[in-house]
C-alpha positions as MATLAB code, in Angstrom:
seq = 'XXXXXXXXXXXXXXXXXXXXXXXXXXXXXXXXXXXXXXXXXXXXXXXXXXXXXXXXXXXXXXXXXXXXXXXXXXXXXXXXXXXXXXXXXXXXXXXXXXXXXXXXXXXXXXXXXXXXXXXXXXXXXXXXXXXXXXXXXXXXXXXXXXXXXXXXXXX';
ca = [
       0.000    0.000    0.000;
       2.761    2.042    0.913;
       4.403    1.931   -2.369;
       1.344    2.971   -4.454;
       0.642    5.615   -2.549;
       4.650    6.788   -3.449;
       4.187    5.756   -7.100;
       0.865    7.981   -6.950;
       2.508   10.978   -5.383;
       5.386   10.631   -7.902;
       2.455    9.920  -10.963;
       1.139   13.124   -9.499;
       4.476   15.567   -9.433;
       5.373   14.586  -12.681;
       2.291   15.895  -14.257;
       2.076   18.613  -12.520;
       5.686   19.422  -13.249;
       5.024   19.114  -17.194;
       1.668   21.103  -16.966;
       3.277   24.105  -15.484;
       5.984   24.029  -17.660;
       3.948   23.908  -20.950;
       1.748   26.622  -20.251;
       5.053   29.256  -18.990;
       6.357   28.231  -22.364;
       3.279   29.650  -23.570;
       3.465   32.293  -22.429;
       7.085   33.725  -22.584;
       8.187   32.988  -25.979;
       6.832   34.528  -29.518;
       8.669   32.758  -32.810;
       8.195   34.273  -35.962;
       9.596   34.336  -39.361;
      10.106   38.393  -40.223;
       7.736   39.138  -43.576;
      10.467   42.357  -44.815;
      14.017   41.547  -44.599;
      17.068   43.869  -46.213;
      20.796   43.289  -45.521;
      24.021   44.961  -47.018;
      27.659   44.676  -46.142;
      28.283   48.254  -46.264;
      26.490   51.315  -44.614;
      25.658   50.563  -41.612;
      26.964   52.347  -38.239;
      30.363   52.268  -36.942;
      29.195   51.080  -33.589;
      26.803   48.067  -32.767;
      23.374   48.697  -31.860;
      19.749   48.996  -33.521;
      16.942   51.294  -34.121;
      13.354   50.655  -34.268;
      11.610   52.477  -37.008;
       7.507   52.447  -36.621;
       6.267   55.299  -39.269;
       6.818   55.867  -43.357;
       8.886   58.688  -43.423;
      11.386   57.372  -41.170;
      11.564   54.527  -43.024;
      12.193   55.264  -46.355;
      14.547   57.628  -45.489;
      16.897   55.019  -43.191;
      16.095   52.284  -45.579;
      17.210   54.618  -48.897;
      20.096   55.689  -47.345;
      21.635   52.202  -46.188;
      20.712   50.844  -49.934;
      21.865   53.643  -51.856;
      24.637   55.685  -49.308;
      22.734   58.753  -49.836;
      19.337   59.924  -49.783;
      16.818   59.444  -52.546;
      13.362   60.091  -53.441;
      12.378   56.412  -53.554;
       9.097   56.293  -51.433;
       8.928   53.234  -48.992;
       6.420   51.929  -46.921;
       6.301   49.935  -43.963;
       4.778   46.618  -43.747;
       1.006   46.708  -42.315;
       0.917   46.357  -38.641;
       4.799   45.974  -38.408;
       7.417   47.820  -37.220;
      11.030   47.605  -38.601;
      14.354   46.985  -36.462;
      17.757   48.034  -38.347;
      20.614   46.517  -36.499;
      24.259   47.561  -36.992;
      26.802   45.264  -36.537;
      29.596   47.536  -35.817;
      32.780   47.633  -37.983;
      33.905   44.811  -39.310;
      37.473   43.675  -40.861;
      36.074   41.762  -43.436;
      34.322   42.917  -46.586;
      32.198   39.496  -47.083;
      30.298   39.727  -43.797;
      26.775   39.668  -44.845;
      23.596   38.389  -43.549;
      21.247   36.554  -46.167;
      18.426   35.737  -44.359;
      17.020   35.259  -40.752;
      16.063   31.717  -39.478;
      13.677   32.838  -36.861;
      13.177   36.006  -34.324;
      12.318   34.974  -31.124;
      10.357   37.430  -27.927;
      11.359   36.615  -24.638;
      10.508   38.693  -21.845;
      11.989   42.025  -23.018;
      14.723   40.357  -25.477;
      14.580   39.887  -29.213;
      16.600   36.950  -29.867;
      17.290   36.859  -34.008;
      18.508   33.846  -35.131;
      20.826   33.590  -37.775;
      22.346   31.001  -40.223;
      25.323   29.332  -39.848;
      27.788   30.917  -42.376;
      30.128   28.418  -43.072;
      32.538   30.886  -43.535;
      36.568   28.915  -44.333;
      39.876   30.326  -43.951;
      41.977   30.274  -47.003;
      44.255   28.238  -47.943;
      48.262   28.319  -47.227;
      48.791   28.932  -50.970;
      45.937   31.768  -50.962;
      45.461   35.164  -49.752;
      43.333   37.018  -47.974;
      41.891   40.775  -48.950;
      40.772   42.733  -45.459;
      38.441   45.404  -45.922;
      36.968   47.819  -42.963;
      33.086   47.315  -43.574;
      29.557   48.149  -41.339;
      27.031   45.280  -42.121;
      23.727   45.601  -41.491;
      20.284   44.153  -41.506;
      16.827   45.593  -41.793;
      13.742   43.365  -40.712;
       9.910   43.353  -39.908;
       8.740   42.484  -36.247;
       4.852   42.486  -35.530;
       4.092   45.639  -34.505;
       2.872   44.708  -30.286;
       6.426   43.606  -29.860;
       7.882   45.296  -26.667;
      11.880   44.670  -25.903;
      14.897   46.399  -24.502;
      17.513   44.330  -25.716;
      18.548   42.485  -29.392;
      20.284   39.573  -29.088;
      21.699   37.907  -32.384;
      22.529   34.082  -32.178;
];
């Protein structure tokens, strides 16, 4: 008697230990795939960081000027209820850093996490040489626009 009574209590914790876990998940954690996504490997800001751009005007103005280096007349508009976060990646020493696309963005709390591909980037070989050149990479992507965070975290 004894023992069912332990295998019940342990029957018991384990459920309740995988219910409250599901439903936290729930609630912590927003995935999505971003529906507007720009990159370039030149433009960008010296220093790492981001920006979060929420009207037209704004928009098409940062969005012209990373694309083209200057500003131009081309009129952009945001996608519907989205906003659009422009990270930086700082100066790099290597002309063919570039992100092509974004695996997943992730809310947590009050951190985006962005996920990004594995580049699969190689040294070169003894025989070959390398060219170094001082770029600012950058990357321009839709979020839905109820998305609240304080912090970008790329993985």
């Amino acid at each position: 008697m004894k023992i069912l009574r332990n295998f019940l209590f342990l029957g018991l914790f384990i459920f309740m230990g995988c219910e409250v876990q599901k439903s936290g998940q729930n609630l912590a954690k927003e995935e999505q795939i971003p529906n507007f996504f720009l990159s370039g490997w030149n433009g960008g800001d010296s220093e790492k960081g981001y920006i979060v751009i929420t009207d037209d005007a704004a928009f098409s103005s940062k969005i012209n000027s990373l694309k083209n280096g200057t500003q131009t007349n081309e009129e952009l508009n945001l996608p519907k209820d989205e906003k659009v976060v422009v990270y930086n990646f700082g100066m790099r020493n290597s002309g063919s850093y570039i992100v092509k696309n974004i695996q997943k963005i992730e809310l947590t709390k009050d951190t985006l996490k962005v996920y990004l591909p594995h580049s699969g980037a190689q040294s070169p070989s003894a025989e070959g040489a390398q060219i170094q050149v001082i770029s600012y990479p950058w990357m321009a992507f839709s979020i839905p626009e109820n998305y609240e965070f304080n912090y970008v975290e790329i993985k």
